[in-house]
Each structure stands twice: as C-alpha cells, then as structure tokens.
C-alpha positions as YAML, in Angstrom:
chain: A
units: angstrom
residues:
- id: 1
  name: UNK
  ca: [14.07, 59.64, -43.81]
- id: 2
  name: UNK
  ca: [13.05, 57.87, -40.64]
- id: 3
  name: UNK
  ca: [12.98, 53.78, -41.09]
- id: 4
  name: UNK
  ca: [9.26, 52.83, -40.45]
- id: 5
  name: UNK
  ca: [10.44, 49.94, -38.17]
- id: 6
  name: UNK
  ca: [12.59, 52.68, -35.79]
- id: 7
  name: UNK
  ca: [8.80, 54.87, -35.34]
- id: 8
  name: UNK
  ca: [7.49, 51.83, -34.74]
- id: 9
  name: UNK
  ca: [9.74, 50.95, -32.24]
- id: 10
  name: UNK
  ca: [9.51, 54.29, -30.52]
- id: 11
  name: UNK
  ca: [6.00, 54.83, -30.54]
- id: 12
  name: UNK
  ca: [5.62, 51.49, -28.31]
- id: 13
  name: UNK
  ca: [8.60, 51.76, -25.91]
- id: 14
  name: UNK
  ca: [7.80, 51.61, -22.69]
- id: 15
  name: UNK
  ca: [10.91, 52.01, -19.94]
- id: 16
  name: UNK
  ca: [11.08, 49.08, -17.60]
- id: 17
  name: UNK
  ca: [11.20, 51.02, -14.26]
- id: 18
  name: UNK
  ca: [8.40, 53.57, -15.47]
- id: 19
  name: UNK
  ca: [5.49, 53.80, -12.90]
- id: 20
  name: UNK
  ca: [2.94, 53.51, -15.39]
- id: 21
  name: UNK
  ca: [0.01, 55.04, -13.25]
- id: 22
  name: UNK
  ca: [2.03, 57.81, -12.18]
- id: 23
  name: UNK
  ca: [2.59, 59.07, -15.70]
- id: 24
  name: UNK
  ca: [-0.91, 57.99, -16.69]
- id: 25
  name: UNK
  ca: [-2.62, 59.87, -14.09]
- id: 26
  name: UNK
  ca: [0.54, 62.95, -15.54]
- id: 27
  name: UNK
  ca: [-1.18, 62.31, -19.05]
- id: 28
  name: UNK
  ca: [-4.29, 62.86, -17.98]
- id: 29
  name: UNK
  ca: [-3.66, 66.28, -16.41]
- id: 30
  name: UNK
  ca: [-1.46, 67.35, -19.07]
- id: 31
  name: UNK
  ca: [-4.15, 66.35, -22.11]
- id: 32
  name: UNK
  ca: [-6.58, 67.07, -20.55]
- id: 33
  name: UNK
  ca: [-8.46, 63.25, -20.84]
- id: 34
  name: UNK
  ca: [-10.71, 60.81, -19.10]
- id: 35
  name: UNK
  ca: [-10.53, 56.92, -19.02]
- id: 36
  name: UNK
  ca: [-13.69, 55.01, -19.40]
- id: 37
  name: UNK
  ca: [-13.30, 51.77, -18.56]
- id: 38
  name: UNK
  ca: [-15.83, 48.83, -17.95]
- id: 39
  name: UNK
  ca: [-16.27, 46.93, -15.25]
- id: 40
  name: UNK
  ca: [-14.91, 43.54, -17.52]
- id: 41
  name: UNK
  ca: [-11.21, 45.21, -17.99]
- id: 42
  name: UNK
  ca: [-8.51, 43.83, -16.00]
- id: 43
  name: UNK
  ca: [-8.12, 45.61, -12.23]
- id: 44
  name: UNK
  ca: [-4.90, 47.69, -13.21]
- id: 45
  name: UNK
  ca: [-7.49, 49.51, -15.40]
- id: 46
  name: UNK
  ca: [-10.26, 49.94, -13.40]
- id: 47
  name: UNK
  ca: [-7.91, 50.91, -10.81]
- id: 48
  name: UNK
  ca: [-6.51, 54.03, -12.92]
- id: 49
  name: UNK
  ca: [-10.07, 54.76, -14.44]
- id: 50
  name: UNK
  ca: [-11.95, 57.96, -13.77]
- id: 51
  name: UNK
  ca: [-15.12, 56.06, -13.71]
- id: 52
  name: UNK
  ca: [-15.83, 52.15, -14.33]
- id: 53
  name: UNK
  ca: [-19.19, 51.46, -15.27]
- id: 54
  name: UNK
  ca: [-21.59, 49.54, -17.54]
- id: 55
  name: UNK
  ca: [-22.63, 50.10, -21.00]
- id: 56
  name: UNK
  ca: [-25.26, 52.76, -19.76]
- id: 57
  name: UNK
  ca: [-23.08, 54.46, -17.52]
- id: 58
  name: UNK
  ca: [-20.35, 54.56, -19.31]
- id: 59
  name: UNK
  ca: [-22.38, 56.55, -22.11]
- id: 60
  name: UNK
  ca: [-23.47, 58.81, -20.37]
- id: 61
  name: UNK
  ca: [-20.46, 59.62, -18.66]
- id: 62
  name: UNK
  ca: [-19.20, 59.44, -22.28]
- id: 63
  name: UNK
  ca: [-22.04, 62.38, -23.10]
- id: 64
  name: UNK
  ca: [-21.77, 64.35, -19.86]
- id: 65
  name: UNK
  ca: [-17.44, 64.65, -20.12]
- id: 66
  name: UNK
  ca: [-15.93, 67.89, -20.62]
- id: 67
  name: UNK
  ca: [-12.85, 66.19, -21.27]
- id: 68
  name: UNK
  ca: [-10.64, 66.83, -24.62]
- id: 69
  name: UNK
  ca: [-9.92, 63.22, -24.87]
- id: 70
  name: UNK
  ca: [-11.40, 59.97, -23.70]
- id: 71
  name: UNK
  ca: [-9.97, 57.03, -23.06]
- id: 72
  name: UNK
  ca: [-11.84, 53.98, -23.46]
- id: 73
  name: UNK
  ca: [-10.71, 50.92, -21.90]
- id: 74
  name: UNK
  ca: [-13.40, 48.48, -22.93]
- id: 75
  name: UNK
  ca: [-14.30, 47.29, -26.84]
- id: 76
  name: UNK
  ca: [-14.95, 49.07, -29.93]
- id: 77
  name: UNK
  ca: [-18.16, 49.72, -30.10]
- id: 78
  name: UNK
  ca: [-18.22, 51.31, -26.66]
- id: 79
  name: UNK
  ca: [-15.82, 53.95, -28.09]
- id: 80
  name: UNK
  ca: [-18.13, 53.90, -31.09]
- id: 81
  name: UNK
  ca: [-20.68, 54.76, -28.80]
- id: 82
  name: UNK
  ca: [-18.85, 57.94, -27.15]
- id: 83
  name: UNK
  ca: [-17.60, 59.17, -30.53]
- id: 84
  name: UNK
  ca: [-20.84, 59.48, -31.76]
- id: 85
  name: UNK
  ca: [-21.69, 61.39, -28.29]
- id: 86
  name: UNK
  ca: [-18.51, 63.23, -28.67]
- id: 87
  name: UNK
  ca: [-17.70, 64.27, -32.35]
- id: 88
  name: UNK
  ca: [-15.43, 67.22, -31.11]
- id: 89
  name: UNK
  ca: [-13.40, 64.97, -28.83]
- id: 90
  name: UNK
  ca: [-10.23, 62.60, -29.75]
- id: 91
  name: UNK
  ca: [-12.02, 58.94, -28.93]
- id: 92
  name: UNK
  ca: [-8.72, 56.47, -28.25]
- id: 93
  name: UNK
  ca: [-9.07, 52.92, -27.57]
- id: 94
  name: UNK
  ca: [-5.76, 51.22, -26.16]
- id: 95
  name: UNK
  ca: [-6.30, 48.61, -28.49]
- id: 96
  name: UNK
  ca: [-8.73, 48.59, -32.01]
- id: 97
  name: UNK
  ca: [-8.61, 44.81, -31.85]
- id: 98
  name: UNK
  ca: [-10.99, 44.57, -28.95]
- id: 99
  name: UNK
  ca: [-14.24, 43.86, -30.74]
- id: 100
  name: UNK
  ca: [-16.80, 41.75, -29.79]
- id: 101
  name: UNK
  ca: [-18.16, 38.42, -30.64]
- id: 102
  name: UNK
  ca: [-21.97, 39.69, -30.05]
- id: 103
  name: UNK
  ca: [-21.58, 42.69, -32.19]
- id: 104
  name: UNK
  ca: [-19.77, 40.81, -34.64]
- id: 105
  name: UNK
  ca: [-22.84, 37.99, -35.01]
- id: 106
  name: UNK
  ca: [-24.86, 40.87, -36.50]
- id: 107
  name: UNK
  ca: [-23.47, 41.97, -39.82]
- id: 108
  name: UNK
  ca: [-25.44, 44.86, -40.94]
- id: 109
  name: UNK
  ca: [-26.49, 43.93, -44.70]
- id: 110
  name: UNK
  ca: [-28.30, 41.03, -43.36]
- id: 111
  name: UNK
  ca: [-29.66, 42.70, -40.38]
- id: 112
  name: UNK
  ca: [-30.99, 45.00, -42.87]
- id: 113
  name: UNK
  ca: [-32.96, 42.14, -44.88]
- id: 114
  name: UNK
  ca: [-34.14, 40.77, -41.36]
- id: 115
  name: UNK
  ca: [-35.86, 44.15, -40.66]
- id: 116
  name: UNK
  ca: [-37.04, 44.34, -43.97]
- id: 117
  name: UNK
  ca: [-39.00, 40.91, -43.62]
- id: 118
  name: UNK
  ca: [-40.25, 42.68, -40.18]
- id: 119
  name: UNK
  ca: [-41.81, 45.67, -41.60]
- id: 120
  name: UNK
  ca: [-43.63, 47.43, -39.14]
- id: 121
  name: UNK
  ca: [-41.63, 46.21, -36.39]
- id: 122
  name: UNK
  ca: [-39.94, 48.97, -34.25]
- id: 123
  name: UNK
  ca: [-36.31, 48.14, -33.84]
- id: 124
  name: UNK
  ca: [-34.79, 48.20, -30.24]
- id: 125
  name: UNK
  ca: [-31.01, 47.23, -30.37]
- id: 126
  name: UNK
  ca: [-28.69, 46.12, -27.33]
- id: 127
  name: UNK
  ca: [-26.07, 48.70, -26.87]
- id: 128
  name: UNK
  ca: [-23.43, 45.51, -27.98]
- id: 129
  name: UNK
  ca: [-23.84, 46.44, -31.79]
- id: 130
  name: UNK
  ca: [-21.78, 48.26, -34.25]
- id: 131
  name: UNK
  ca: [-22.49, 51.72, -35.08]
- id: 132
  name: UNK
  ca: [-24.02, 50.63, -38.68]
- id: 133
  name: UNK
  ca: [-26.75, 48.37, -36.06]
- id: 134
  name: UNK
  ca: [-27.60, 51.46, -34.08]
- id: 135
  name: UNK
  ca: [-28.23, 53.30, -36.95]
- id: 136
  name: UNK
  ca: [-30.87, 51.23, -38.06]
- id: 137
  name: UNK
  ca: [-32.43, 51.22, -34.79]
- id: 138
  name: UNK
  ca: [-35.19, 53.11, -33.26]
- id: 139
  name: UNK
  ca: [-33.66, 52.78, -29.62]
- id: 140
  name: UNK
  ca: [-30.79, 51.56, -28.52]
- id: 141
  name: UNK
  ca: [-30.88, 49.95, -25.26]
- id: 142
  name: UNK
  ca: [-28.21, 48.01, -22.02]
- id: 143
  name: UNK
  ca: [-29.35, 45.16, -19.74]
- id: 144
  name: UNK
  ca: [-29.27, 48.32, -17.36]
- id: 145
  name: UNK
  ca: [-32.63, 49.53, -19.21]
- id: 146
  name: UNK
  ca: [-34.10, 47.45, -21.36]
- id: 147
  name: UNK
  ca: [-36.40, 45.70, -19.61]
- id: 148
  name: UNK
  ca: [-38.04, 49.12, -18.79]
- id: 149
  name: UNK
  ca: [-37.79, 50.75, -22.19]
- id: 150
  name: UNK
  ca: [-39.74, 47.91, -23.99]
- id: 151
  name: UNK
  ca: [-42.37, 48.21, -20.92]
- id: 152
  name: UNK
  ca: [-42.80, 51.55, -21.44]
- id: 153
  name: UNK
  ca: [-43.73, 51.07, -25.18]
- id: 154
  name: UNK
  ca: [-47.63, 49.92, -26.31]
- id: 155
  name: UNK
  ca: [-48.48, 46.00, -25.53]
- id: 156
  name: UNK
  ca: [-49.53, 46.02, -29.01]
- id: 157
  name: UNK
  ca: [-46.47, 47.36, -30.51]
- id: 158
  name: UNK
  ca: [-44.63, 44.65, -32.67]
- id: 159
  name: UNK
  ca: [-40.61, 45.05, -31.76]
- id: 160
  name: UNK
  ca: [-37.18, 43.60, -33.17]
- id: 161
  name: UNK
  ca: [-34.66, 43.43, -30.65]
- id: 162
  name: UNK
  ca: [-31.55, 42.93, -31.44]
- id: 163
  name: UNK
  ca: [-28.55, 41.26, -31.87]
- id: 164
  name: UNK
  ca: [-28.70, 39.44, -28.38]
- id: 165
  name: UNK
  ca: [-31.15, 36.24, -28.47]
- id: 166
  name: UNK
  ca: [-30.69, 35.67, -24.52]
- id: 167
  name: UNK
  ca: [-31.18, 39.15, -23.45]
- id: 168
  name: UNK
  ca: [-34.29, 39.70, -25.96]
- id: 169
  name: UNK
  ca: [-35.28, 35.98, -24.51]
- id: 170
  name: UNK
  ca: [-35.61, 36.88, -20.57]
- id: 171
  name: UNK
  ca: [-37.20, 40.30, -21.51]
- id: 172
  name: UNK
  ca: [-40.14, 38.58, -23.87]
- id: 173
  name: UNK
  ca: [-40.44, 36.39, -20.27]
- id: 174
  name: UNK
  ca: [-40.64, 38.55, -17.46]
- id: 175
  name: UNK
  ca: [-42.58, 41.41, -19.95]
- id: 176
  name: UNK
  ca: [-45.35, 38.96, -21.58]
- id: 177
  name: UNK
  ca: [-44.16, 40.32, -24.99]
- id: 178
  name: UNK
  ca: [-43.12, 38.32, -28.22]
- id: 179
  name: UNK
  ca: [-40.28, 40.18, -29.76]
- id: 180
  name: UNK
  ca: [-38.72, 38.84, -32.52]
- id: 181
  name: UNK
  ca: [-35.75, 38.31, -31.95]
- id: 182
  name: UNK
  ca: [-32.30, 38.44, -34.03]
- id: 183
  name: UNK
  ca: [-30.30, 35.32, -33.41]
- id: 184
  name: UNK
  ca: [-27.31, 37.29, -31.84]
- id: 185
  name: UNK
  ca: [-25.26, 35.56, -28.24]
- id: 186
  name: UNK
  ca: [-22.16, 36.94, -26.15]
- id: 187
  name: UNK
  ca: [-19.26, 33.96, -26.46]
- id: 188
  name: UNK
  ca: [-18.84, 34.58, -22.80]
- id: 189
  name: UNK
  ca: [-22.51, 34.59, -21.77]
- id: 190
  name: UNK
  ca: [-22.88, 31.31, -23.49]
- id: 191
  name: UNK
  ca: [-20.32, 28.90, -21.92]
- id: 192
  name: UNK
  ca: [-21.53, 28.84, -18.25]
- id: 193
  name: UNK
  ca: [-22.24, 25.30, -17.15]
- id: 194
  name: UNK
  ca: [-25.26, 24.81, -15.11]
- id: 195
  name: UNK
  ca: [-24.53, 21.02, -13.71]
- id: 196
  name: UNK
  ca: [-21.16, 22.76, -12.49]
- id: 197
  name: UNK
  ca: [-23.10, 26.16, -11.07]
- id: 198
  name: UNK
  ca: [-25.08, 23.23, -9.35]
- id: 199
  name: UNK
  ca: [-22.91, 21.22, -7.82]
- id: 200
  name: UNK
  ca: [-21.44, 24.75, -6.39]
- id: 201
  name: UNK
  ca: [-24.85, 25.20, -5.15]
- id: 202
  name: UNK
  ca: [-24.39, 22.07, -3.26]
- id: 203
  name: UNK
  ca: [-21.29, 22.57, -1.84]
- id: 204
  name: UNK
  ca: [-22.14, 26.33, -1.06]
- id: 205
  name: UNK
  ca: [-26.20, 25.44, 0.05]
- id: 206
  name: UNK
  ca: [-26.59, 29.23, 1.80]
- id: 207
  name: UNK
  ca: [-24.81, 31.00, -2.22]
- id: 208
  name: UNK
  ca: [-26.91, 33.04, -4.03]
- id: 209
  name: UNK
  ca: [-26.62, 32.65, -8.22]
- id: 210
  name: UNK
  ca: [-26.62, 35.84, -9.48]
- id: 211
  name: UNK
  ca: [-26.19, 35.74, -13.58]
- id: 212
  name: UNK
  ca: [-26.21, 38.38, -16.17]
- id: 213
  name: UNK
  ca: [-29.19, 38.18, -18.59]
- id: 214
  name: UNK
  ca: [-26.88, 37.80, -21.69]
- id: 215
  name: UNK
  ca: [-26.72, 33.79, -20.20]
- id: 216
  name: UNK
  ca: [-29.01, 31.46, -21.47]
- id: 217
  name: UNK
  ca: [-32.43, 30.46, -20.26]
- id: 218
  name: UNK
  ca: [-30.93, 27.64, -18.15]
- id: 219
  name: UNK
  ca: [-28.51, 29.74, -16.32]
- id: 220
  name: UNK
  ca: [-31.28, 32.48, -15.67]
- id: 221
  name: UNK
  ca: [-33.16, 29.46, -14.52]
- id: 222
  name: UNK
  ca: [-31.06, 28.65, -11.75]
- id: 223
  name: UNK
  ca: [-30.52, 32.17, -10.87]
- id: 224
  name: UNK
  ca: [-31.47, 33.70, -7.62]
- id: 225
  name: UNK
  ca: [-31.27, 37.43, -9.49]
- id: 226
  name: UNK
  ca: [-30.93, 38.68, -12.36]
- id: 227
  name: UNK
  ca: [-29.20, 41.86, -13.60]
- id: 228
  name: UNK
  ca: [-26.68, 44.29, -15.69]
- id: 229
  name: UNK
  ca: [-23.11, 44.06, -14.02]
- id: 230
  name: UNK
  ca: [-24.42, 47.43, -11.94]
- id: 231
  name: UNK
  ca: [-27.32, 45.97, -10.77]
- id: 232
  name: UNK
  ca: [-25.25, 42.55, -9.76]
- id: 233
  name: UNK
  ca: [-22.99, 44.82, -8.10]
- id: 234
  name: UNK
  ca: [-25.17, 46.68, -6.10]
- id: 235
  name: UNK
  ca: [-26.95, 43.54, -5.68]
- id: 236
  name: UNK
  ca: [-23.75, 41.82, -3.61]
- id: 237
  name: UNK
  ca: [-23.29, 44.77, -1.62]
- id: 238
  name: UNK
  ca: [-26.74, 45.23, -0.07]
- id: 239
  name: UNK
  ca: [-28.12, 41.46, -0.09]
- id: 240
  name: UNK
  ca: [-26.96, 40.05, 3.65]
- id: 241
  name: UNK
  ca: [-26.18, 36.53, 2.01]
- id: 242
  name: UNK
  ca: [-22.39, 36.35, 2.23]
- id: 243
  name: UNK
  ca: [-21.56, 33.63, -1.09]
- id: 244
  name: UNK
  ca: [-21.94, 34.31, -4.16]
- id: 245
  name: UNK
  ca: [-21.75, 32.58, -7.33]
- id: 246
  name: UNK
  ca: [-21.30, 35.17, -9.93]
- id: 247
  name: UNK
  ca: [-22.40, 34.04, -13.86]
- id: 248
  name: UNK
  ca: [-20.73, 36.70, -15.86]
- id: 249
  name: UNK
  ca: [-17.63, 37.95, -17.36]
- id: 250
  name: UNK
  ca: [-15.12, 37.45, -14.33]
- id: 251
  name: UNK
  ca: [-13.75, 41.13, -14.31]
- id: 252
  name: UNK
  ca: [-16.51, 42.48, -12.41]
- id: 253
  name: UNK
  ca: [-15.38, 40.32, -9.58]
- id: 254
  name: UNK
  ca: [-12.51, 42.85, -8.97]
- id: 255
  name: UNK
  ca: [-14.77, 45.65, -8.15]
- id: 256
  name: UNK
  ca: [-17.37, 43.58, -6.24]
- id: 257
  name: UNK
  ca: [-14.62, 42.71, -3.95]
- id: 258
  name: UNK
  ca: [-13.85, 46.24, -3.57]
- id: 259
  name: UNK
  ca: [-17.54, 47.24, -2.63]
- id: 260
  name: UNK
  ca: [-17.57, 44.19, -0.27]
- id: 261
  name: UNK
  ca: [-14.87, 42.42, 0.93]
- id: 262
  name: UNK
  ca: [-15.98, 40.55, 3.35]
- id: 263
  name: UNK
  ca: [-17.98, 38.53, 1.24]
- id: 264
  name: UNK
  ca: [-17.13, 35.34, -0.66]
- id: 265
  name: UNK
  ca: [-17.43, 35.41, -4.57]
- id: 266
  name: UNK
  ca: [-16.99, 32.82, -6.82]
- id: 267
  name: UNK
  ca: [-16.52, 32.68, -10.16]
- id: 268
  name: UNK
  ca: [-19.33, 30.74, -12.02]
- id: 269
  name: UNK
  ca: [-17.20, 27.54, -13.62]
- id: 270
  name: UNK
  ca: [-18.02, 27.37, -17.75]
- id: 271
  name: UNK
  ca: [-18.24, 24.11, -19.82]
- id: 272
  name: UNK
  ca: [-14.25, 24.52, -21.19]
- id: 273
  name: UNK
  ca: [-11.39, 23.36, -20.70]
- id: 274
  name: UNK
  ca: [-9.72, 25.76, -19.65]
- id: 275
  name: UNK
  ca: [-12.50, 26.62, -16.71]
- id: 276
  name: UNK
  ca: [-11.88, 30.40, -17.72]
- id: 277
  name: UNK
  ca: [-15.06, 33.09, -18.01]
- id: 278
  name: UNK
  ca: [-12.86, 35.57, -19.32]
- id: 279
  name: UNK
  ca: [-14.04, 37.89, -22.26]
- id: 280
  name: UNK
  ca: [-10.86, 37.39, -24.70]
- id: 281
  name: UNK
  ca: [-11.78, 41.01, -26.22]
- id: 282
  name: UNK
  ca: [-11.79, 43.00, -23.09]
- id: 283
  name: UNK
  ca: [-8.51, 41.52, -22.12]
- id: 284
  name: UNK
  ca: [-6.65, 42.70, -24.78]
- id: 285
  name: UNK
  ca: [-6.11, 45.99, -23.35]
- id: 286
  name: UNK
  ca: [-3.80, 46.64, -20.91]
- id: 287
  name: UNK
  ca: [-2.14, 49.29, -18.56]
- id: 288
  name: UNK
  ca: [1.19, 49.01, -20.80]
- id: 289
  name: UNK
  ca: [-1.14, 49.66, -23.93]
- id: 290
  name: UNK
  ca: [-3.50, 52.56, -22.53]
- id: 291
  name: UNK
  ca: [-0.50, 54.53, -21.64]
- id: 292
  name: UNK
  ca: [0.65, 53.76, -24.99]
- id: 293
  name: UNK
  ca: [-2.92, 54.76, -26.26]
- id: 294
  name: UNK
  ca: [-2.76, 58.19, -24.12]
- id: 295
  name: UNK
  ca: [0.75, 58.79, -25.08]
- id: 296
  name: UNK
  ca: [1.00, 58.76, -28.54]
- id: 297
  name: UNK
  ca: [-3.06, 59.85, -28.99]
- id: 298
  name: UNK
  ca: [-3.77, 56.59, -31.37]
- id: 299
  name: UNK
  ca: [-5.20, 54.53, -32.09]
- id: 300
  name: UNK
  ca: [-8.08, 56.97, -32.47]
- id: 301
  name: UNK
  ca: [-11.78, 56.16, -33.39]
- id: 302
  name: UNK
  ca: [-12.88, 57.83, -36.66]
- id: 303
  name: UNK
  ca: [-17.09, 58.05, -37.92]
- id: 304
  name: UNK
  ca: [-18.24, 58.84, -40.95]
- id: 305
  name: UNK
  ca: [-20.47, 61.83, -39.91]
- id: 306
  name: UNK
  ca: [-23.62, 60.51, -41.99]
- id: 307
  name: UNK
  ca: [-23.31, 57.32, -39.93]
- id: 308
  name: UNK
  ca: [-22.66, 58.91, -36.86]
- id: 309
  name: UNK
  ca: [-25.48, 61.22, -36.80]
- id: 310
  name: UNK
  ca: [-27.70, 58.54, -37.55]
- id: 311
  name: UNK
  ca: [-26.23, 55.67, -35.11]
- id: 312
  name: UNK
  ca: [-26.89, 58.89, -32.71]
- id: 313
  name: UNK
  ca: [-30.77, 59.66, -32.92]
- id: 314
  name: UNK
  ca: [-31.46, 55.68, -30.72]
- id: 315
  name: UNK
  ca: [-28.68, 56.40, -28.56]
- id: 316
  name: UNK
  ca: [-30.53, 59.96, -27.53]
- id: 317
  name: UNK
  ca: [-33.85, 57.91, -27.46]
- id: 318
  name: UNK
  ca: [-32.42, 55.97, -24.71]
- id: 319
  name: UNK
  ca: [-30.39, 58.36, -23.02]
- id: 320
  name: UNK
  ca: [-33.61, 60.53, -22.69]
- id: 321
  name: UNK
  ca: [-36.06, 57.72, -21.56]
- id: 322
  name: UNK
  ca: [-33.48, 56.85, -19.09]
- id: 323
  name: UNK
  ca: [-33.83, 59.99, -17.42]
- id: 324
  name: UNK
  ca: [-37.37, 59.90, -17.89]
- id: 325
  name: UNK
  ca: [-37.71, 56.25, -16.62]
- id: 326
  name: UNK
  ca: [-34.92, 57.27, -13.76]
- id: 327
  name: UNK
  ca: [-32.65, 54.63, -14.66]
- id: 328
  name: UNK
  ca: [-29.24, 55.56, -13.52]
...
C-alpha cells in the first residue's frame, strides 16, 4: 500500500528543466482541454490561455466550448459558472483556494432573509457570487452588461442587485433607478486612493483615469471613463491619449500593454502599505499549478445538480439578453 505522503509527492512534482508551456500546450492536445483565464491572472497564464477575457466572455466561451475539459485560471465561482454551463465537461481550477472576497461578503442564508424583506423585488446578481447567489437570482449580470440589462427592464420595476454595493451604486446613477442594494464590495476595488490618483493627475496633467465600476463613488468621480476590464481595454487602445492611469486589479495591465505598447500605463497607487492593487485570490494560481491542474485532472469542480440547474436559469437570462442587447 502506497504511503499517502509518496502520492502526494508525485502528484505535485514538477521537473526543474521542464518547459512548462510546451507540455501544457502537449496537455491540451492530448485531453482534449481549453484554458479560460481572466484578464487579472498573472501574464504566464494569459500568455498560455486559449482565450483571456472578462466575466461575460469568459462564460460564454465557457458555454460555446466543445472542449472535454476546461481549464479555468481565474476564481471559483468563475469555474462555478462554466460547470453549470458545462455539466458533461471535467471543470478544473489550478487552485480551489482562489475565492473571492466579494462573493464571500454574501453568504446565502442571509441573502435569502434580505430578499425576503424585499418581496416583490426582482433580483439581478453580479456574476461575482457563489452558485447558491445565482440561484436565487432572476438574472445574473458582469460590469460588461449590467448597466444595459437593468435599462432594458420597466422604470417601475423594483430590483435587488446584488452582492456589489459600488457596481449597483454607479448603475442606480447613470440609470435614474433606486435599486436596493446588498451591501457587498471587491477588497481590491476598495483600496484605491484618490489624493494619490490625484497627485498622478498632476504630475501626468494630459492621463486619462480610467477605473472599473467595482471602485467607489470617489474613484468613479475622478474618472475620465468608466468600464468592465474589456471595455477599459478597448478603451486604451482606441482613445489617442497616450497615459493612462488604470484603477483596477493590476493584471489587466499585461494585456493592455500587449494591445498597445506604445502607450504609458500606470498602475492606480491604493491607500496600503504595501502600494500593491493586486487581487490576492487571482494570484494564487500559477503556471507550475495549472499544469499540475491539467496533469493530474484535479482539483475538479463538482455541483449538486438541483443547485446547478437552478444557479443556471439567470445565467441563460443574461446570456440571452446579451445577444439580444448585442453585448459582446
């Protein structure tokens, strides 16, 4: 009988001199498998990805793939979200510690009494939720398209959105609507200092501010746009201004580089000590782990089917008023 230490041992050696994106990409053929990975993992990641992507493109990648196994290099419930796409498929994620602070500031038995004090209140929940939040949703929704979901629904409709305050904030704002709102934030979103954003300003007069609406109202204040880590992106790319001072998670930075590289980005300084924007979730997975992950086919995401098929009926609400809304 095998000592449980020695399997251990094997199942996470790695050889030193192993070109680990060479036998990825091997692993990939071989299993036939796609990594997912968003645009907050480290660049070795996005680099070896099959498609990087927000939370709305990245599930509905997740629901278009023909793929036997995906790979998803971001947190867990993003490979909640394509397991309950993909109930056939093997869903791995390189590392079932990533979670996520916003996700985890909505516990679902009190989320539950919330909406119960709320009755007739539709539920529209950001994408950033467990898979017990989206099923007691009505939509699910990403910064990507949630501005234009809740403006496609009645003026008069009452609405809970949920769990992020900030994102539900700036949507109540530039829609005219009063949502209630579950008092949900992103640790990351939420530590941006606007009197150092400022004084960048000042130093950098011709910068634009471009922030993420998961920051709070006084960073969107400041801001010269406002978008999902697509839309800041694209924003970069086709806006002639060439500084930018970039108020989100500081992985996306790797691939705005990539789309323009002769421009100037700068990471938007937070009030720590450390003067580091970096999601502490995301990072945990790394090349070294998603071979690992891809190798050995664990760890694996596993749904009870009652809870996935009902975490599944918002998901397809959004997924089909995206395509009817032409959000891509």
């Amino acid at each position: 009988m095998k000592n449980i230490n020695e399997v251990i041992v094997k199942e996470n050696y790695i050889d030193p001199v192993m070109d680990l994106f060479s036998e990825i990409n091997k692993l990939k053929k071989e299993k036939n498998a796609i990594i997912l990975a968003h645009y907050y993992q480290e660049p070795d990641i996005q680099d070896i990805a099959d498609y990087v992507g927000d939370s709305l493109g990245l599930a509905q990648k997740a629901e278009a793939t023909d793929a036997d196994i995906i790979v998803f290099a971001g947190v867990h419930f993003m490979a909640e979200t394509a397991k309950i796409l993909n109930p056939g498929k093997k869903v791995l994620l390189p590392d079932l510690k990533a979670g996520c602070s916003l996700s985890d500031s909505c516990p679902p038995d009190l989320f539950k009494r919330f909406i119960d004090k709320h009755s007739g209140h539709l539920v529209i929940s950001y994408v950033n939720c467990s898979a017990a939040i989206k099923a007691l949703s009505d939509i699910i929704c990403t910064s990507s398209n949630a501005r234009a979901i809740v403006e496609s629904l009645p003026q008069e409709q009452k609405i809970i959105f949920a769990p992020d305050k900030n994102l539900g904030g700036y949507i109540n704002r530039v829609s005219g609507r009063n949502m209630v709102l579950w008092n949900g934030a992103c640790m990351v979103h939420e530590i941006f200092s606007v009197s150092k954003i400022i004084k960048l300003k000042e130093r950098y007069p011709d910068s634009k501010v471009i922030a993420h609406p998961e920051c709070e109202e006084s960073v969107l204040n400041i801001a010269d746009f406002i978008g999902s880590t697509t839309q800041l992106l694209h924003f970069i790319s086709k806006n002639p201004s060439q500084i930018f001072i970039v108020a989100t998670e500081s992985g996306i930075l790797h691939k705005m580089q990539q789309s323009a590289p002769e421009k100037t980005l700068i990471a938007a300084p937070p009030d720590n000590a450390c003067a580091c924007n970096d999601c502490p979730h995301m990072k945990l997975n790394t090349l070294e782990k998603l071979y690992l992950c891809l190798r050995n086919e664990n760890p694996e995401i596993l749904l009870n089917e009652g809870l996935r098929l009902a975490a599944k009926i918002p998901i397809d609400r959004m997924l089909t008023l995206s395509k009817e809304l032409n959000i891509i």
